[in-house]
C-alpha positions as a Markdown table, in Angstrom:
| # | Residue | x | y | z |
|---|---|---|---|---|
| 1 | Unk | 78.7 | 30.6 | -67.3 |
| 2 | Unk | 75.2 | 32.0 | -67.0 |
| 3 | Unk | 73.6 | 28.7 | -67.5 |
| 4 | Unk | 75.7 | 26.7 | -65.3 |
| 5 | Unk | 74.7 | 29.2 | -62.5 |
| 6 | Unk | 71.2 | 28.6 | -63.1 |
| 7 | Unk | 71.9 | 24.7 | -63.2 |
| 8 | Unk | 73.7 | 24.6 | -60.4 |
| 9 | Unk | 72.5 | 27.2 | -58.0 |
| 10 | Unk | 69.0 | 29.0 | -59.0 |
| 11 | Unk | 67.6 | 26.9 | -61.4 |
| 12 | Unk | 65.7 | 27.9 | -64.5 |
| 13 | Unk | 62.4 | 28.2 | -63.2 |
| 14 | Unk | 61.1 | 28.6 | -59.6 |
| 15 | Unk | 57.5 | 27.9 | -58.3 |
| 16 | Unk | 56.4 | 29.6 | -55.0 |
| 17 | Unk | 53.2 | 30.1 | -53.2 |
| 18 | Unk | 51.4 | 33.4 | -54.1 |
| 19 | Unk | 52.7 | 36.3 | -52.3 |
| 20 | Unk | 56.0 | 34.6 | -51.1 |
| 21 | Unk | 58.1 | 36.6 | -53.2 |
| 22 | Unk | 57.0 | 40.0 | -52.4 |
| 23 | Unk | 56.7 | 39.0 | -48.8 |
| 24 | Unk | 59.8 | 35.9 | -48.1 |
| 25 | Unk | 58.3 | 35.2 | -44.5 |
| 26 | Unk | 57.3 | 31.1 | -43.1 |
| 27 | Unk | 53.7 | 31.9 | -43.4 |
| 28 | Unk | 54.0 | 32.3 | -47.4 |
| 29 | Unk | 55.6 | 29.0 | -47.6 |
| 30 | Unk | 53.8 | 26.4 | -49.6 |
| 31 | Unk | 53.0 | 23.4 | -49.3 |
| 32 | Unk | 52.7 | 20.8 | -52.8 |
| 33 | Unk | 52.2 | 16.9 | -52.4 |
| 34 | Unk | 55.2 | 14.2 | -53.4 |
| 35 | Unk | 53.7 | 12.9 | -56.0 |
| 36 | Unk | 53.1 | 16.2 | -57.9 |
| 37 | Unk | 56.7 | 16.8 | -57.6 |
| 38 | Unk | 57.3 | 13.4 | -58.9 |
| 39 | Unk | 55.1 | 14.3 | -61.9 |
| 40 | Unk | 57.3 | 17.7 | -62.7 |
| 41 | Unk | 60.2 | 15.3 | -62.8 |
| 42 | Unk | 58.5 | 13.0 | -65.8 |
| 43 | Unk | 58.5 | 16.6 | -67.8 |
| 44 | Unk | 60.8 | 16.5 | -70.9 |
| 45 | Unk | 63.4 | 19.0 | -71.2 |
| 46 | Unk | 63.7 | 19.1 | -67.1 |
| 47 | Unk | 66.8 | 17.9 | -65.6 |
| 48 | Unk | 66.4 | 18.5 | -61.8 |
| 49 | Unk | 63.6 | 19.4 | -59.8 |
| 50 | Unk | 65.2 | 20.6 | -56.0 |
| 51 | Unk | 62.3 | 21.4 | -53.4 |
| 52 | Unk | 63.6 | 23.5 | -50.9 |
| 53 | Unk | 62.5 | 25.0 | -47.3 |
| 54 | Unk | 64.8 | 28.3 | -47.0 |
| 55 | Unk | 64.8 | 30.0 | -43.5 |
| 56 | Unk | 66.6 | 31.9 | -41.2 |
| 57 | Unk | 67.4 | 30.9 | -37.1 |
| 58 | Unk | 70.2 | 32.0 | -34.9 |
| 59 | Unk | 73.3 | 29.3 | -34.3 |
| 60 | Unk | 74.5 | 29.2 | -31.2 |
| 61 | Unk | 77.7 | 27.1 | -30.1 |
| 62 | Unk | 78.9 | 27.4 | -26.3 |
| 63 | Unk | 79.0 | 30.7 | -26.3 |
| 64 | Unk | 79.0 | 31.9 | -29.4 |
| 65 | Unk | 76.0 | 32.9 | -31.2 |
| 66 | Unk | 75.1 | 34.3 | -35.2 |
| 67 | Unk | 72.2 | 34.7 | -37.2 |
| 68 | Unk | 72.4 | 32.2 | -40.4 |
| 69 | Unk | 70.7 | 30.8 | -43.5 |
| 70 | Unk | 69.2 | 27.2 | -42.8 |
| 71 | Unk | 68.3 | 25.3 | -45.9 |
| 72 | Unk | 66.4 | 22.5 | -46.2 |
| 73 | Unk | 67.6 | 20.2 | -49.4 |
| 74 | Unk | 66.5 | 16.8 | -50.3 |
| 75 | Unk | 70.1 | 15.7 | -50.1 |
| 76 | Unk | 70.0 | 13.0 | -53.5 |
| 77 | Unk | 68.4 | 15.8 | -55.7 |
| 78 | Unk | 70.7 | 18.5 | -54.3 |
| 79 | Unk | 74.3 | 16.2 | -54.8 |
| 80 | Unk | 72.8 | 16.2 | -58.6 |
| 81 | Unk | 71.7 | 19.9 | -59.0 |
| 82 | Unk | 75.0 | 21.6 | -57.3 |
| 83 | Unk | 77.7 | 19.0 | -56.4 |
| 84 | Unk | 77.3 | 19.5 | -52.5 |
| 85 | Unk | 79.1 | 16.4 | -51.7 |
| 86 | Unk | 82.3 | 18.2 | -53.4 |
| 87 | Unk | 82.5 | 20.8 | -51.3 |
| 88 | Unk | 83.0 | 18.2 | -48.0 |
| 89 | Unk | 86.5 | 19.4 | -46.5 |
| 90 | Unk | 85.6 | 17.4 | -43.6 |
| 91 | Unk | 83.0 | 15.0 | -42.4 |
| 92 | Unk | 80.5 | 13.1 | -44.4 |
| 93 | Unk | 77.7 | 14.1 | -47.0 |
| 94 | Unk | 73.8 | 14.2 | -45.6 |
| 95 | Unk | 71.7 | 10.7 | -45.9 |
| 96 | Unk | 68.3 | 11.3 | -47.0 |
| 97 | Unk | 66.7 | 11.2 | -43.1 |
| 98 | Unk | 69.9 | 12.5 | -41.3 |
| 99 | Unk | 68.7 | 14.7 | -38.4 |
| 100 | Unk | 72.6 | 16.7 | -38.8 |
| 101 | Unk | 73.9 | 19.9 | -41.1 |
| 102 | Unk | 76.5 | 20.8 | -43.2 |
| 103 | Unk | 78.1 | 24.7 | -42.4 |
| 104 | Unk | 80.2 | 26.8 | -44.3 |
| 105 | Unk | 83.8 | 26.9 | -43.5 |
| 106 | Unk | 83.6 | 30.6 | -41.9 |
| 107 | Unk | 80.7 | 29.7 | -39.7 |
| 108 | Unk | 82.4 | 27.1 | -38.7 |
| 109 | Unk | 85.8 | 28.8 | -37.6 |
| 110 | Unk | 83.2 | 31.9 | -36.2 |
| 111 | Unk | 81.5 | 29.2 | -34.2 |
| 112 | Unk | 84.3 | 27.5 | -33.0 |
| 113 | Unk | 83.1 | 24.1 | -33.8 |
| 114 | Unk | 83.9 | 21.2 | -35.8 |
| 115 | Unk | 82.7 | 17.8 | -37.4 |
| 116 | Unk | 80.8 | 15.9 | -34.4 |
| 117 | Unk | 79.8 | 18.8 | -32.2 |
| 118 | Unk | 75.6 | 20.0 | -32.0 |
| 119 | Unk | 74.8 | 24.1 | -33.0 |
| 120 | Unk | 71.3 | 24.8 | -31.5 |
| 121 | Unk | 69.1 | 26.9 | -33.4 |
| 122 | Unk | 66.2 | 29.7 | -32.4 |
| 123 | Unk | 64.0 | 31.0 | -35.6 |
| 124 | Unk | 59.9 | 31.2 | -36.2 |
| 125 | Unk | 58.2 | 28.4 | -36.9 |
| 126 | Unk | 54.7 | 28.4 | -38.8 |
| 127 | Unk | 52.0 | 30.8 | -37.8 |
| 128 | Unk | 54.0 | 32.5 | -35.3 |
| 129 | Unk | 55.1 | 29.2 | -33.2 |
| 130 | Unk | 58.4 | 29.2 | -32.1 |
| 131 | Unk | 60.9 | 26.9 | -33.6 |
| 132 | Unk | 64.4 | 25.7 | -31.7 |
| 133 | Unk | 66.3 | 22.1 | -32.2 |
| 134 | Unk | 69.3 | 21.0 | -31.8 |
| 135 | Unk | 71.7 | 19.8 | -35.0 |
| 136 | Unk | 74.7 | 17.9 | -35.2 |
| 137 | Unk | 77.1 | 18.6 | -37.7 |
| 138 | Unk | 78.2 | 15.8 | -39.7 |
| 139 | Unk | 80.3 | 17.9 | -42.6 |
| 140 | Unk | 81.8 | 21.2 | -43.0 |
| 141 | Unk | 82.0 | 22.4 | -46.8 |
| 142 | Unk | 84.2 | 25.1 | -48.4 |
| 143 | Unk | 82.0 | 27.7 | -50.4 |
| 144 | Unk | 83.2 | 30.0 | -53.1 |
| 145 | Unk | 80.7 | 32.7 | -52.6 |
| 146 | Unk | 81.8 | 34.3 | -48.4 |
| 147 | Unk | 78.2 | 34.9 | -47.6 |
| 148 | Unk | 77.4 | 31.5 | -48.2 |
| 149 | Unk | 80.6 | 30.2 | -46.7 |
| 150 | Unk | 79.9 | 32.2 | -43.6 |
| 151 | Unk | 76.5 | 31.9 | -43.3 |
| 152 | Unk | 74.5 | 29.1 | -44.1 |
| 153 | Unk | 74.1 | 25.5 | -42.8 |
| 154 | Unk | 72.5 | 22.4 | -45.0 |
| 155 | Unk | 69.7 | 20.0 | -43.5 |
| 156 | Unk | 67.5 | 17.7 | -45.2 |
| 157 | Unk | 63.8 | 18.5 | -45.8 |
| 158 | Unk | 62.3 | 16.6 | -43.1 |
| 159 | Unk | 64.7 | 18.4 | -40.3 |
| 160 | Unk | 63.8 | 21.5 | -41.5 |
| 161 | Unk | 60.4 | 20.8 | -42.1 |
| 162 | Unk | 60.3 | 19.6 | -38.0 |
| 163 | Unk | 61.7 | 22.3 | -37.0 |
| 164 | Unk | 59.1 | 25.0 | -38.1 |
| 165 | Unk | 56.6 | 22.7 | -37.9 |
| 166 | Unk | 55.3 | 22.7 | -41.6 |
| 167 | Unk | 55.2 | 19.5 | -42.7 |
| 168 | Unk | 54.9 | 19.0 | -46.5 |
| 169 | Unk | 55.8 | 22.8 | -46.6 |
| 170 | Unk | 58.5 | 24.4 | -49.3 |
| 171 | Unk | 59.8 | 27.8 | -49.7 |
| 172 | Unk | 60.1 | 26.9 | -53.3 |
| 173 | Unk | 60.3 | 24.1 | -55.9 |
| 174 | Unk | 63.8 | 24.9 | -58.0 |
| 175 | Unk | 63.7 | 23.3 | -61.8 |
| 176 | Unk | 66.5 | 23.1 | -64.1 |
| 177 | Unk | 66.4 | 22.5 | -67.5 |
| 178 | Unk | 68.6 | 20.6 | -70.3 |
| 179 | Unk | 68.2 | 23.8 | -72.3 |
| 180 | Unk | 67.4 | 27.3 | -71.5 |
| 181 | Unk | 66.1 | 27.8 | -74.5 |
| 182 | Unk | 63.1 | 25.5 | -73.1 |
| 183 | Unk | 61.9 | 27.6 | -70.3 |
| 184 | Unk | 59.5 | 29.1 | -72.0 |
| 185 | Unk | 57.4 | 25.8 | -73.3 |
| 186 | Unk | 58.4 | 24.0 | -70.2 |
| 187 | Unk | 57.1 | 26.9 | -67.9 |
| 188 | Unk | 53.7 | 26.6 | -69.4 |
| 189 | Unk | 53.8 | 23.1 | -69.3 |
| 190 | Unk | 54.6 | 23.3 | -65.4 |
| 191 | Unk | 51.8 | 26.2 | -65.2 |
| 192 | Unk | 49.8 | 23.3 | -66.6 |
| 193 | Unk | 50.4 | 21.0 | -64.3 |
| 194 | Unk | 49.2 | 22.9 | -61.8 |
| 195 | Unk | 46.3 | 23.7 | -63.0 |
| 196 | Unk | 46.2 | 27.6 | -64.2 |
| 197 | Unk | 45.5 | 29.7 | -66.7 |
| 198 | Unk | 48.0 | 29.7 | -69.3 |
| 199 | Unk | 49.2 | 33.1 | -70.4 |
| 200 | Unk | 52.4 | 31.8 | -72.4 |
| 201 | Unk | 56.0 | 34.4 | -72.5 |
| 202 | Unk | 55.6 | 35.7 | -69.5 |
| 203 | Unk | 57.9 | 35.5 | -66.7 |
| 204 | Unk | 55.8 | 35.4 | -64.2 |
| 205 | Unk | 52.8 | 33.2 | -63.8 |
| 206 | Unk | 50.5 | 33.1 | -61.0 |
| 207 | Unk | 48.4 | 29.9 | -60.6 |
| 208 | Unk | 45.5 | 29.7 | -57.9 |
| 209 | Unk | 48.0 | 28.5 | -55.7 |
| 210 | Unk | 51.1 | 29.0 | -56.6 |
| 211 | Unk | 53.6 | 31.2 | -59.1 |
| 212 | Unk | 55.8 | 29.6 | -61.9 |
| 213 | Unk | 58.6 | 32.1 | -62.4 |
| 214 | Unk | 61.2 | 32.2 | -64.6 |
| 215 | Unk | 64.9 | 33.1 | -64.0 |
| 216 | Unk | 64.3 | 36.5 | -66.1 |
| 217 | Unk | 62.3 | 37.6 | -63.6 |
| 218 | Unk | 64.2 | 36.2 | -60.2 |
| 219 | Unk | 67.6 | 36.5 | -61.1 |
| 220 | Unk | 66.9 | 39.9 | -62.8 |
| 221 | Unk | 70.5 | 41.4 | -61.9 |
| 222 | Unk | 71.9 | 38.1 | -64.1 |
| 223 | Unk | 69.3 | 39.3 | -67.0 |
| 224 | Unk | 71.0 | 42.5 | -67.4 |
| 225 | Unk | 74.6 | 41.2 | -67.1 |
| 226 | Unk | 73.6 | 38.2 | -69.7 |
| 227 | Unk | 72.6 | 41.2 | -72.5 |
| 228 | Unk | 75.3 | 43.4 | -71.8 |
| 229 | Unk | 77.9 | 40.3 | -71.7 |
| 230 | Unk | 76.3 | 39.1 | -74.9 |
| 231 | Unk | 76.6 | 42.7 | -77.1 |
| 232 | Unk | 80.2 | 43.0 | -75.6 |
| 233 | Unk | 80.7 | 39.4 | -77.0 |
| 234 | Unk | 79.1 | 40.1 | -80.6 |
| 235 | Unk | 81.3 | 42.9 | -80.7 |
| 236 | Unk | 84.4 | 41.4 | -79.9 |
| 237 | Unk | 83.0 | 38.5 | -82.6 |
| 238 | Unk | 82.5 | 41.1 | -85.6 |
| 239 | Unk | 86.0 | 42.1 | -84.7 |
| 240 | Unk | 87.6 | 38.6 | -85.2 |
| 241 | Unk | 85.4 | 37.4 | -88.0 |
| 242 | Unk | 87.3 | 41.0 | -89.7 |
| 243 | Unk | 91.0 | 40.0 | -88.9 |
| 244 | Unk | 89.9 | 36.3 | -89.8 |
| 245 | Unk | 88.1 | 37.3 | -92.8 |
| 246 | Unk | 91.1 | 40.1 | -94.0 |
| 247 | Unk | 93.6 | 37.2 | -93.3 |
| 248 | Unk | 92.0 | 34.6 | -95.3 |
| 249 | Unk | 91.9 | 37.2 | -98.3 |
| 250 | Unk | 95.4 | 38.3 | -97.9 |
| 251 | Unk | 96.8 | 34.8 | -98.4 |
| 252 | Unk | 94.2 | 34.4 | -101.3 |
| 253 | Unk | 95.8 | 37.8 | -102.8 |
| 254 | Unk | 99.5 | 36.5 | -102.1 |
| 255 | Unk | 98.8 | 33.4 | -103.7 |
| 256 | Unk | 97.0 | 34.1 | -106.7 |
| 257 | Unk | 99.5 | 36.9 | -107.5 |
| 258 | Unk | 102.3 | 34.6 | -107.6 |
| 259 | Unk | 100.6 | 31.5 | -109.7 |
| 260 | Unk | 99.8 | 34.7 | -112.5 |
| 261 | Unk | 102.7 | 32.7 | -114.9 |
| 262 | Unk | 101.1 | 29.3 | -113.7 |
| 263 | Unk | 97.7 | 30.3 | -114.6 |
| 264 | Unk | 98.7 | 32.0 | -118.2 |
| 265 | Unk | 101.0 | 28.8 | -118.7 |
| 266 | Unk | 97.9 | 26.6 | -118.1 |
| 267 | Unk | 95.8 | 28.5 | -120.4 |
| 268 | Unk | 98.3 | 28.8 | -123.1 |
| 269 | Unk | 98.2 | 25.7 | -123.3 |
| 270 | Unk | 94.8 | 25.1 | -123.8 |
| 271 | Unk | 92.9 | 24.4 | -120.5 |
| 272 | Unk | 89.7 | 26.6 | -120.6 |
| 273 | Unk | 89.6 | 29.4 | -118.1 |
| 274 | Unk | 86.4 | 28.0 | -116.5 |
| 275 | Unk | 87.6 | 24.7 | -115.8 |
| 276 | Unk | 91.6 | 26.3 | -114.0 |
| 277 | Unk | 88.6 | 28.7 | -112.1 |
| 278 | Unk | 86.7 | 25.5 | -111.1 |
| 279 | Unk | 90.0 | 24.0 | -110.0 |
| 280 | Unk | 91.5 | 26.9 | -107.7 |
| 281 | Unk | 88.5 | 27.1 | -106.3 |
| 282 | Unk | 88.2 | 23.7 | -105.2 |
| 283 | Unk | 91.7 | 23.8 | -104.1 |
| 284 | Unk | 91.4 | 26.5 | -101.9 |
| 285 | Unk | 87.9 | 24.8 | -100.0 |
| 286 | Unk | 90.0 | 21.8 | -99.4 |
| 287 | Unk | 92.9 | 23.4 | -98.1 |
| 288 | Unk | 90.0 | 25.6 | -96.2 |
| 289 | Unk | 88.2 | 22.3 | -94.8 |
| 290 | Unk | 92.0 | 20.6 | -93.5 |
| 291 | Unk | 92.8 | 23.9 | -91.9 |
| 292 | Unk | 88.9 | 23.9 | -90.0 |
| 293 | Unk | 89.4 | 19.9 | -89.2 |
| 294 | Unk | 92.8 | 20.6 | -87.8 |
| 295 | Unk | 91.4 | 23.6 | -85.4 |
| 296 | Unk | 88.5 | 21.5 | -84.5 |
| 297 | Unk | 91.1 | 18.9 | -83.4 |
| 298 | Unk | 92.5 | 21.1 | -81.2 |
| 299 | Unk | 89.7 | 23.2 | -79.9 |
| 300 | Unk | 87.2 | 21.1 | -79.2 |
| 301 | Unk | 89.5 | 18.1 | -76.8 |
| 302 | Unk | 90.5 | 22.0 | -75.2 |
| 303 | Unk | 86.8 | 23.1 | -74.6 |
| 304 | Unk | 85.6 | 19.6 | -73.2 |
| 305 | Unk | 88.5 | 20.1 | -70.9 |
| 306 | Unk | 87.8 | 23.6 | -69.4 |
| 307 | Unk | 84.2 | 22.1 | -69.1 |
| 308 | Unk | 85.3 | 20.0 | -66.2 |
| 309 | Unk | 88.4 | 22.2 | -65.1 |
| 310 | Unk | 87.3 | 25.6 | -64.9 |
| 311 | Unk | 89.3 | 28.6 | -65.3 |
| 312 | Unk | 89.8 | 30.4 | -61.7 |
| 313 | Unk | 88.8 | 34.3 | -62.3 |
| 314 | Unk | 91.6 | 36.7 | -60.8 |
| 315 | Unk | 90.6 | 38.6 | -57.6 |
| 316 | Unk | 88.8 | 41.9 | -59.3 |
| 317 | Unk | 86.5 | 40.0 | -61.4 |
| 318 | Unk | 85.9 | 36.8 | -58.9 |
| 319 | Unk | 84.3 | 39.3 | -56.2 |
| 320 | Unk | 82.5 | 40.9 | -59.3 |
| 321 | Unk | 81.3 | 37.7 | -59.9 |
| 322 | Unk | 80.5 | 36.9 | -56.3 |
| 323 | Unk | 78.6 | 39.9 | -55.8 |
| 324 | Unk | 75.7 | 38.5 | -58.4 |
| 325 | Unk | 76.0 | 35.0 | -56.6 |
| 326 | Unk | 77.8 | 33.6 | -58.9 |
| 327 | Unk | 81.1 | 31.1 | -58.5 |
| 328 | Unk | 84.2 | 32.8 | -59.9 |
| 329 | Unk | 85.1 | 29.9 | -62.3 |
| 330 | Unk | 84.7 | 30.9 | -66.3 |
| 331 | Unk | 83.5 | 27.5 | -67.9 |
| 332 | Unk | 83.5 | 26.0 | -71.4 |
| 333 | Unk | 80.9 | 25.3 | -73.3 |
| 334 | Unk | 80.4 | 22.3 | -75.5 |
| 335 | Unk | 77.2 | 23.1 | -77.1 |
| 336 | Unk | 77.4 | 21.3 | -80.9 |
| 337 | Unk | 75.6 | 24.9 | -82.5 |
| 338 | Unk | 78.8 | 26.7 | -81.1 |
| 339 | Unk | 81.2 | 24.6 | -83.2 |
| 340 | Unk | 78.9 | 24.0 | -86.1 |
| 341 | Unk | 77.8 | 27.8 | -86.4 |
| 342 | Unk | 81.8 | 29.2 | -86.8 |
| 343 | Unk | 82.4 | 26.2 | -89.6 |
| 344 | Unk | 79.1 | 28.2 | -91.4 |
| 345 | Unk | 81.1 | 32.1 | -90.8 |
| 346 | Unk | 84.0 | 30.5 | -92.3 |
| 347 | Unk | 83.1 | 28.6 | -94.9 |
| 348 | Unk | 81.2 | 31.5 | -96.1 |
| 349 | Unk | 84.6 | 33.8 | -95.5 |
| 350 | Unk | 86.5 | 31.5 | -98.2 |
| 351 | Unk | 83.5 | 31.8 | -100.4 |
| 352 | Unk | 84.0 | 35.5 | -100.7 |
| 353 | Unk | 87.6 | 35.2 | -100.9 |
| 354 | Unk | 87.7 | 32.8 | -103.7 |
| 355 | Unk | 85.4 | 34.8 | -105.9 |
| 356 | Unk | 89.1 | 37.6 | -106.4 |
| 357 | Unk | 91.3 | 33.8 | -108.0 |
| 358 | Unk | 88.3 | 33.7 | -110.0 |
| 359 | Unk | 87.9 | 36.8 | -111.4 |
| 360 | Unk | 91.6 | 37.4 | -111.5 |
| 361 | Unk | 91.8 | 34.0 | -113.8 |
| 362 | Unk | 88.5 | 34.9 | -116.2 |
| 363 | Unk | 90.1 | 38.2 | -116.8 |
| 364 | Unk | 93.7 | 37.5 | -117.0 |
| 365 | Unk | 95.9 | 38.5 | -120.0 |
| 366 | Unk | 98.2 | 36.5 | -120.7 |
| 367 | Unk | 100.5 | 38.8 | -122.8 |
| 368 | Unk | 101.1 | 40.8 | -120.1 |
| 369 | Unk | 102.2 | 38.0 | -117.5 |
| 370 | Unk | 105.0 | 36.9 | -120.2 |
| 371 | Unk | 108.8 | 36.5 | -118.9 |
């Protein structure tokens, strides 16, 4: 969940002028050329790089007015990182020099406009200037998240740009990454690139321009919900590795119990104790490795499933969930290490188990077991 929130919405690592996130104002905006963007593309291990130009303007419709979020995408990299285009409940998606926005739903209804008619806007531009443009909307999208849905229209970077007057300028650069266990290395790698200091681990880097920050340190709210989520989630893991583990040994108990007569039977007549050892043992793994093959059958089609086809939160938890910016969907993940480090817990499960067969059959008596 957490990463697919950092994938899709704040990205793993962000990179702002110095100063712009104490102080979020126009005149701490950066500015970075295309082709150094292009070159934090070409870094391995990064799967979307998102510039964006984030300010605020009041919308105005007839008369109707309300102060919004204006965010300035680069419309191809932005259909990649979140899925924009999905969200269309009406018009058409941005093109890459479209001069129109995409509003929320709510602003929408609040505005009283729809697909076709112009909102004009009133912010700051750079440096004090005044900005103000007019903005036809060519789409209206549906957001999960009401402040969004309610407050925020989409343009492309060069609108946005023209209307503060910055051109080449970005609030931030947004990165996400294939893995999160990569934003380490690929933060110093970026802090590279633009040509700092490296001081590797930490999650805030300040070049002579610019800061590399990682999502540890701007999404720190999501930090502390990751590491509680996670020791809640061990817990609840210790739990069912017990039950699995107790079930597992129960069976073993049942069965050896009632194969005693088998196993004297087998010894009386004459098969050594080491080799009917060697034998239950193997008989339990396979029966072990067809019951793990046969819930990897069915859990795995199952996870790839709820990848794509979330599971919808009820109400309490979604506006939990909302409340940290996050979409109130629970999704599956497919990561092989999942799968692969359960087959380990178990496997070693049945080893323990089959060690009580074993000693059961090197210290069985066979006068006691007779009918």
């Amino acid at each position: 969940m957490i990463d697919n929130v950092l994938k899709t919405q704040a990205g793993h690592i962000q990179i702002h002028a110095k100063g712009y996130w104490d102080d979020k104002i126009i005149d701490n905006f950066m500015f970075m050329e295309k082709k150094m963007i292009s070159q934090l593309e070409n870094i391995d291990g990064i799967e979307n790089v998102s510039p964006r130009v984030e300010t605020f303007a009041m919308a105005a419709s007839h008369s109707v007015s309300k102060g919004i979020a204006i965010i300035g995408i680069s419309p191809k990299r932005e259909a990649e990182k979140s899925k924009l285009p999905e969200r269309l409940i009406a018009g058409e998606y941005l093109s890459e020099n479209d001069d129109g926005i995409i509003i929320g739903e709510g602003l929408a209804n609040f505005l009283k406009v729809s697909v076709g008619d112009t909102l004009a806007f009133i912010g700051q531009g750079y440096h004090g200037s005044s900005a103000a443009g007019l903005f036809p909307i060519r789409g209206i999208a549906k957001f999960v998240i009401n402040e969004m849905n309610n407050g925020t229209a989409y343009a492309t970077l060069q609108a946005v740009q023209q209307f503060i007057d910055m051109p080449d300028g970005y609030s931030g650069i947004l990165i996400s990454l294939n893995d999160n266990k990569l934003v380490f290395s690929i933060q110093s790698l970026v802090f590279s690139l633009l040509n700092g200091e490296l001081q590797p681990n930490d999650y805030r880097l300040p070049t002579t321009d610019y800061e590399v920050l990682t999502w540890h340190f701007t999404m720190e709210k999501l930090l502390q919900t990751a590491k509680s989520d996670k020791a809640m989630g061990m817990i609840i893991m210790y739990i069912l590795y017990l039950i699995v583990g107790f079930g597992i040994l129960g069976t073993v108990i049942m069965m050896t119990t009632e194969r005693k007569r088998e196993f004297c039977v087998m010894i009386s007549l004459g098969m050594s104790r080491m080799k009917l050892a060697i034998t239950t043992a193997c008989e339990l793994l396979v029966m072990s490795v067809l019951g793990l093959l046969v819930a990897f059958a069915i859990t795995v089609p199952a996870a790839f499933w709820f990848k794509t086809h979330p599971i919808q939160l009820p109400a309490d938890m979604a506006s939990m969930m909302t409340e940290y910016g996050m979409e109130p969907f629970l999704y599956m993940s497919v990561e092989p290490q999942i799968f692969t480090s359960q087959l380990e817990i178990i496997i070693v499960i049945v080893l323990i188990a089959i060690l009580y067969p074993l000693r059961k059959i090197m210290k069985l008596k066979i006068s006691d077991n007779k009918s």
